[in-house]
C-alpha positions in Angstrom: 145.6 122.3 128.0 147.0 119.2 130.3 146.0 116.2 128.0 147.0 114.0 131.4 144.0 115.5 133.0 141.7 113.3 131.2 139.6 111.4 133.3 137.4 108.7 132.5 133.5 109.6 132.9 131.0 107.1 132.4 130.3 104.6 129.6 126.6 105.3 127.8 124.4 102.9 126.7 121.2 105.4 126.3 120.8 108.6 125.3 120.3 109.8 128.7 123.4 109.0 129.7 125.3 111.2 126.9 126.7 114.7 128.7 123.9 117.5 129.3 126.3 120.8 129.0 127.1 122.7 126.7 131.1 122.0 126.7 132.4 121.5 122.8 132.8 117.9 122.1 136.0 116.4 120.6 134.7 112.9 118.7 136.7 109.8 118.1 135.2 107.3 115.5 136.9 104.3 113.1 136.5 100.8 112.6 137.1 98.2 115.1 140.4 97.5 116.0 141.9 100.5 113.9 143.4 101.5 117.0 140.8 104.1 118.6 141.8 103.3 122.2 145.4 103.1 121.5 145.7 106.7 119.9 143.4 108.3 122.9 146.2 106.6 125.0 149.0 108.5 123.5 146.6 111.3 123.5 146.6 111.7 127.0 150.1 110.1 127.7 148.4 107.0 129.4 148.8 103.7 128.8 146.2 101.2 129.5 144.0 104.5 129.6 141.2 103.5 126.6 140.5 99.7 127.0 143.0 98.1 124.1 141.8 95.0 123.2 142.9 92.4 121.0 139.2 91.2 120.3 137.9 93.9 117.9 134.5 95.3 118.9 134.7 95.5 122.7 133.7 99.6 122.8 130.3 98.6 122.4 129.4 101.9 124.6 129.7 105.5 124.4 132.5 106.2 126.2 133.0 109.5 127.9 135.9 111.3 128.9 136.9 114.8 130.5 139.5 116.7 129.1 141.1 119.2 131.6 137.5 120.2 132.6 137.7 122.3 129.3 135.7 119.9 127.0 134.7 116.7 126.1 136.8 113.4 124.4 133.8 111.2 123.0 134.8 107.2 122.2 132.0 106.0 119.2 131.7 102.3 119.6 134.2 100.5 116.6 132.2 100.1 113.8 132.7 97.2 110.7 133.6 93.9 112.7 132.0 91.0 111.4 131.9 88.8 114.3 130.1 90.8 116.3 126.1 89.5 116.2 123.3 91.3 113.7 121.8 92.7 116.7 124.5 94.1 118.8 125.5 95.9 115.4 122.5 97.1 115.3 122.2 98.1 118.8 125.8 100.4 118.5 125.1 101.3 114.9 122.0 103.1 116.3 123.6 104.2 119.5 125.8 106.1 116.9 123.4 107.7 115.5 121.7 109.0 118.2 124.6 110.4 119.5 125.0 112.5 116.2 121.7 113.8 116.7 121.1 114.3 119.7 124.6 116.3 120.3 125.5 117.4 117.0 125.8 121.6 118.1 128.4 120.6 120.7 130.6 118.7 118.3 133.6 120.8 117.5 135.5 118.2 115.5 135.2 114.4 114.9 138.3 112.1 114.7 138.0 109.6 112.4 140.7 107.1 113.0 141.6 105.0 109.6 144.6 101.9 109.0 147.4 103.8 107.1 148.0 100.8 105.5 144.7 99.7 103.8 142.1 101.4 102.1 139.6 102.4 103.5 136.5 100.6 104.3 132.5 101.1 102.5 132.1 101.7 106.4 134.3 104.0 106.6 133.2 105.9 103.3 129.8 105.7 104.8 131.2 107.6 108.1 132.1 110.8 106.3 128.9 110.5 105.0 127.6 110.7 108.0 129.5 113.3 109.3 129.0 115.7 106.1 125.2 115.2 106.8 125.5 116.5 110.3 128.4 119.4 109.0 131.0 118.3 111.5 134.5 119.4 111.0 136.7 116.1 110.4 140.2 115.3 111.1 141.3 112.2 109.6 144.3 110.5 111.4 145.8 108.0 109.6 147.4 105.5 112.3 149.5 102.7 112.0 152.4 104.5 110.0 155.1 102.6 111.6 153.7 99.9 109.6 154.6 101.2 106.2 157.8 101.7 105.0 159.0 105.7 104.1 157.7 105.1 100.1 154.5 103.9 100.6 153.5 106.5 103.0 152.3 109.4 100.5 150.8 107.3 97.8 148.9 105.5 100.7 147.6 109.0 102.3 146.5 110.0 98.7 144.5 107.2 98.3 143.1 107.7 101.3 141.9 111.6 100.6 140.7 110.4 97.9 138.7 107.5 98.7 136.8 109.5 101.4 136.6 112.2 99.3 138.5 114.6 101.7 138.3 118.2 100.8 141.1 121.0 101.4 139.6 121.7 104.1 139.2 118.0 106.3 143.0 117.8 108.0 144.6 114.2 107.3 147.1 113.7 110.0 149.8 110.7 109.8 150.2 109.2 112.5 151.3 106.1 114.6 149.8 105.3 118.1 152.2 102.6 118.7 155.3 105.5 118.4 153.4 108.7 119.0 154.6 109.5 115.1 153.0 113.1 115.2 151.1 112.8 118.4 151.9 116.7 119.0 150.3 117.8 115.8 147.1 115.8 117.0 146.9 117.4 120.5 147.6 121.0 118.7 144.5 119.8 116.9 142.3 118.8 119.3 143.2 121.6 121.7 142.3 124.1 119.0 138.8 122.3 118.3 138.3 122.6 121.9 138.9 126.1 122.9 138.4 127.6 119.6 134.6 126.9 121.1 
């Protein structure tokens, strides 16, 4: 699979607008400015690719992508930024959730981007909830790792598996968008979730 053969779809604001076929479904969620578009970017080797923004909650839209006419990368709106209104929140928050439902037997895998450094969010606690309720495979990639220095790295991914409760078998990749730190292992990842559909 030619991850640079990702092209840019449409950006959905309804659920008419989310993809009608039955191609498998590849799902990136995380909280705003966790650095969603930046790891698509390395992803598929393309800068600038994913709008990065410095002003958290700018993918306010579902954004759609085509990987190597083989499958499907879906972009969840960030979720958790406090400066965004009640009732745009809202508006994404439910956009979410119709996007679960509505396409749930396509998903193959979600991508739940989380800050290596921190621990992570109610928000994002109430994610894998989420995704447990709909019995998606997760992937957990744990991005910003350049940020931590070589001894804080595995008691920080252990407190990550266990604050979202991660089970053996939920996949917790390391990872750093901002050096490609174990970008291989996530396209190995995401190419298996696509054509093992």
């Amino acid at each position: 699979m030619d991850f640079r053969k990702t092209v840019f779809v449409r950006s959905a604001a309804k659920m008419k607008d989310f993809p009608t076929d039955d191609q498998p479904r590849v799902v990136f969620v995380g909280r705003s400015n966790v650095g969603k578009s930046s790891t698509i970017n390395q992803v598929v080797g393309k800068k600038g690719f994913a709008r990065v923004s410095s002003m958290p909650g700018k993918t306010v839209f579902v954004n759609l992508f085509r990987v190597d006419d083989k499958g499907w990368l879906i972009d969840l709106p960030g979720y958790g930024y406090s400066k965004t209104s009640k009732e745009e929140r809202e508006r994404y928050s439910k956009l979410i959730e119709e996007y679960f439902a509505v396409d749930q037997e396509n998903i193959s895998r979600i991508y739940m981007i989380v800050d290596a450094r921190h621990k992570p969010t109610a928000d994002d606690v109430t994610m894998v909830t989420w995704v447990r309720h709909y019995g998606c495979p997760l992937t957990v990639v744990a991005n910003k790792l350049d940020k931590l220095k070589k001894s804080e790295i595995e008691p920080n991914l252990a407190r990550i598996r266990e604050t979202l409760m991660l089970s053996e078998e939920d996949v917790l990749i390391p990872f750093s968008a901002e050096k490609g730190t174990n970008c291989d292992q996530l396209k190995a990842d995401i190419q298996n979730a696509i054509e093992e559909n």
